[in-house]
C-alpha positions in Angstrom: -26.8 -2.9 -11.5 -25.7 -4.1 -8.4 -22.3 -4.4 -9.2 -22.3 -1.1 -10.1 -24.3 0.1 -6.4 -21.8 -2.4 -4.7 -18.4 -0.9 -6.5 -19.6 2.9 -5.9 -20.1 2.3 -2.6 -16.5 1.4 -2.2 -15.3 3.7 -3.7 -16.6 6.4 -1.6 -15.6 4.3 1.1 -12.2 4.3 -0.6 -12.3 8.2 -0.5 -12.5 8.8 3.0 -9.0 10.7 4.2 -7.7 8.1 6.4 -7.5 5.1 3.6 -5.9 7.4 1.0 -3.3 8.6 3.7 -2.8 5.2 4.7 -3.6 6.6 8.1 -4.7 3.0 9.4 -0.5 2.1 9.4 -0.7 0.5 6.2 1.6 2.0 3.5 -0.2 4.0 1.0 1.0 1.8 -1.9 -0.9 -1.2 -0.3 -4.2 0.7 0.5 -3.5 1.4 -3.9 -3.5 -2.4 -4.2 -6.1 -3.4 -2.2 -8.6 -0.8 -4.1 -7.2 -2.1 -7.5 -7.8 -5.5 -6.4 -11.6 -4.6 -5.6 -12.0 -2.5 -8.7 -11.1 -5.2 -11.0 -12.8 -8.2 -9.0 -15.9 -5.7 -9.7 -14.5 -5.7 -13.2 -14.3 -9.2 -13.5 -17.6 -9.7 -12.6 -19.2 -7.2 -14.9 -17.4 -9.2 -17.2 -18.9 -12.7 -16.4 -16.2 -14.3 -14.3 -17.5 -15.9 -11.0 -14.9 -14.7 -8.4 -14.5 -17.4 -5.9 -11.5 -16.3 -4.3 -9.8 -13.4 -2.9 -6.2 -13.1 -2.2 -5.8 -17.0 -1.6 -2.7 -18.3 0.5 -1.1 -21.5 0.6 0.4 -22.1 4.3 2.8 -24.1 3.0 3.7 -21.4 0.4 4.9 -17.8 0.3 2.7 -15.8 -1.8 -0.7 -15.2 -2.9 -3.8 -15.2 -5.6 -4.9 -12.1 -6.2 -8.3 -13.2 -7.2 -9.7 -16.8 -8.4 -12.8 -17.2 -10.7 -14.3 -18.7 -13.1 -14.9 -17.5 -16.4 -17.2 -20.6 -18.0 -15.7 -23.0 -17.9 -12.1 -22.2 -17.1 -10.5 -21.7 -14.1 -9.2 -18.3 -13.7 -6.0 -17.5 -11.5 -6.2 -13.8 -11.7 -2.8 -11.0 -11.0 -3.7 -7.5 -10.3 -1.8 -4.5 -10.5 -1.9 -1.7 -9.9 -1.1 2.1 -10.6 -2.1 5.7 -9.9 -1.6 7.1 -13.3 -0.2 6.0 -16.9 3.3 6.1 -18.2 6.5 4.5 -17.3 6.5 1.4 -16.9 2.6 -0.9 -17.6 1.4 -2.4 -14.7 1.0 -5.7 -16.2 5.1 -5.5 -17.4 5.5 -6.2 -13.4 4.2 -9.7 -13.7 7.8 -10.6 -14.2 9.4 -14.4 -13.9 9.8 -14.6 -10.7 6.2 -13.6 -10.2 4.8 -15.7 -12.9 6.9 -18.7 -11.1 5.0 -18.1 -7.7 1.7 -17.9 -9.4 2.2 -21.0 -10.6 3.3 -23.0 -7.4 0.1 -21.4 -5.9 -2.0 -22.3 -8.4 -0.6 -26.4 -8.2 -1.8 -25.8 -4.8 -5.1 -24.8 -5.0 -5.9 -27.6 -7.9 -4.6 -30.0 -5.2 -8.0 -29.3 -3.4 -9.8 -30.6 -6.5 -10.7 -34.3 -6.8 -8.3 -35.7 -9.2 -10.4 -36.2 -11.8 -11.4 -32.3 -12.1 -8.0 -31.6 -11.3 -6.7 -33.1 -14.6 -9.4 -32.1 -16.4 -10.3 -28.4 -15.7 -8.9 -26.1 -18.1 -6.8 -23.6 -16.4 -5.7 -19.8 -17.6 -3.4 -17.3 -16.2 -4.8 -13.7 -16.4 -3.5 -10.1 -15.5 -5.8 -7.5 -15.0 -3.8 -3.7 -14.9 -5.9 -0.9 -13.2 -4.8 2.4 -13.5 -6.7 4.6 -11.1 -6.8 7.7 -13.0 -8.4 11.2 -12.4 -10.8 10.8 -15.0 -11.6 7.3 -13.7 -10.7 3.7 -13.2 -9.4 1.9 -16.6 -8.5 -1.6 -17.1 -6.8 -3.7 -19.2 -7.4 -7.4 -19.3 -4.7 -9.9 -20.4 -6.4 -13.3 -20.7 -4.0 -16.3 -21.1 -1.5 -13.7 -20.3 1.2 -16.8 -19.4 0.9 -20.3 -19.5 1.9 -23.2 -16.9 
C-alpha cells in the first residue's frame, strides 16, 4: 500500500503544468522518460524486485542504467521506455544493438564493484520494461531475460 500512496503522489506531482510542458527547460520527451522510469521502478517493486539503483553512470562510460534491482536472487539491469500512447512502433523494439551493446559495457562495470567472487557467481539478467502512459492509465509490459550478455 505504500507503493501505491508513494506512486500517486507522483503522479499528481507529475500533473502539475510546468512538468508536462517541460516548462523547467527540459524537453518534453525527457520529462516522458523520467515519469516512465518512476512508474515502472514503482512497478518493479510491486512486483518484488529490490531497486537498488537509479539511472547508474559509469564515469568512464557513456551511458546509463535505467534502473538496477534485484529480483531474488538475480541481478537485475533494467531498460525503460517509454511512450505516450500505443501503435507504431513498441517501446521495447527501441532497445536496439547498439543499445543492448551499451547496456552491457555498463553492466561489466557495475559487477566490477563486486568482490570477485560474487562477481562470477551472481546470476545476471537483462530486462526491458515498456510503459505506455495512456489516457485510461499507465500499462506495462515486462520482458525478463529480454537479451543476454
Amino acid at each position: 500500500m505504500w507503493i501505491d500512496i508513494q506512486a500517486w503522489a507522483l503522479r499528481k506531482m507529475d500533473s502539475l503544468p510546468a512538468r508536462r510542458t517541460g516548462q523547467r527547460g527540459i524537453p518534453v520527451h525527457l520529462v516522458t522518460g523520467e515519469q516512465g522510469e518512476r512508474e515502472a521502478l514503482f512497478h518493479l517493486r510491486k512486483l518484488g524486485y529490490t531497486v537498488v539503483a537509479q539511472r547508474w553512470k559509469s564515469a568512464k562510460l557513456w551511458g546509463d542504467i535505467d534502473l538496477v534491482g534485484w529480483d531474488g536472487p538475480t541481478l537485475c539491469f533494467v531498460e525503460v521506455k517509454t511512450r505516450g500512447a500505443r501503435g507504431g512502433m513498441t517501446a521495447e523494439s527501441a532497445v536496439d544493438r547498439d543499445k543492448r551493446d551499451m547496456l552491457r559495457r555498463m553492466a561489466r562495470a557495475y559487477l566490477k564493484g563486486f568482490p570477485e567472487k560474487l562477481r562470477v557467481d551472481v546470476p545476471v539478467r537483462f530486462d526491458v520494461v515498456s510503459v505506455y502512459l495512456l489516457p485510461t492509465g499507465t500499462e506495462f509490459e515486462l520482458y525478463r531475460g529480454a537479451f543476454g550478455w
